[in-house]
C-alpha positions in Angstrom: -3.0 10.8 -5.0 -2.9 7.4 -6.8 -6.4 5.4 -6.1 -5.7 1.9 -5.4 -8.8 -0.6 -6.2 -7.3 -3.5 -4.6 -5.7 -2.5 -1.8 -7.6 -3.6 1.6 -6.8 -2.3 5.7 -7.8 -4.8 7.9 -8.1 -4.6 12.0 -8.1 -6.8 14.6 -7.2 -6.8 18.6 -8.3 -8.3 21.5 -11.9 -7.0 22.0 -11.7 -8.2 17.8 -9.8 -11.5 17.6 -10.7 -12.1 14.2 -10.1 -9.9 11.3 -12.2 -7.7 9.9 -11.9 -5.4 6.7 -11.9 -1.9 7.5 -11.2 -0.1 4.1 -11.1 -1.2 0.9 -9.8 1.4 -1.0 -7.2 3.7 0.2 -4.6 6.3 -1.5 -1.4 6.7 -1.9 1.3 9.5 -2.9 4.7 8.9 -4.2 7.5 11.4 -3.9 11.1 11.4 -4.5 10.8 7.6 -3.8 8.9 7.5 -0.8 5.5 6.1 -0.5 2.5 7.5 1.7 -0.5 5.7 1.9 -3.1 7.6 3.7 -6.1 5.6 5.8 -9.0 6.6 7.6 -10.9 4.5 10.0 -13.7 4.5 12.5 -12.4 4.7 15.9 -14.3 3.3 18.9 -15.5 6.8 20.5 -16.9 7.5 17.2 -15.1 9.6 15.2 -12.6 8.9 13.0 -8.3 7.9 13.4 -6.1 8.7 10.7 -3.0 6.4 9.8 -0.4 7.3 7.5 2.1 4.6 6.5 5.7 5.9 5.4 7.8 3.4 3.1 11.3 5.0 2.6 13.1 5.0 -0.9 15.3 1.7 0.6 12.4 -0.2 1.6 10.3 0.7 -1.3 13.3 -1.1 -3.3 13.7 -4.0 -1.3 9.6 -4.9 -1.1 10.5 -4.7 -5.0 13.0 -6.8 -4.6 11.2 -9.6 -2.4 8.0 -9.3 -5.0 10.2 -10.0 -8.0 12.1 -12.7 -5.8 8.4 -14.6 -4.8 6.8 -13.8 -7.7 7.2 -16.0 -11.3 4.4 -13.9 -12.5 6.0 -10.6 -12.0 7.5 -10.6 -16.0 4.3 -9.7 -17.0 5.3 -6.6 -15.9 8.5 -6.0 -16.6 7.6 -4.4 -20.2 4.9 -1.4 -18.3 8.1 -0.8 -16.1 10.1 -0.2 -18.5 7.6 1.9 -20.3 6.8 4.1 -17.4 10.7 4.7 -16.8 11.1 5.7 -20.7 8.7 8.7 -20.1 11.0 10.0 -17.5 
């Protein structure tokens, strides 16, 4: 699994209006173009609740396809892309 350094969970509700950073690291696997990120948090009775988070192939394309759409900045990374696909 992939360790991402910059990724953050955050929860809220209605006993916790505001939010509040829960995690601020969590992993993530990638195969035949799905993503799995994997999370664990405290839950309330004291032990802990696992979440999972399932981005399919198409979505994992189209939040691509938003980021490059919002995002001027993206080019910079354009050349690593391409770099990581050449290895395949």
């Amino acid at each position: 699994m992939t360790k991402l350094e910059n990724t953050k969970l955050f929860r809220g509700g209605v006993t916790a209006p505001k939010w509040g950073e829960i995690l601020n690291v969590s992993k993530c696997s990638i195969f035949q173009g799905t993503i799995k990120f994997d999370f664990e948090i405290d839950s309330k009775g004291g032990g802990k609740t696992q979440l999972k988070l399932v981005i399919e192939e198409d979505d994992v394309l189209a939040i691509l396809n938003e980021f490059i759409d919002t995002n001027s900045e993206c080019v910079k990374f354009v050349p690593k892309f391409v770099k990581l696909v050449n290895k395949k």
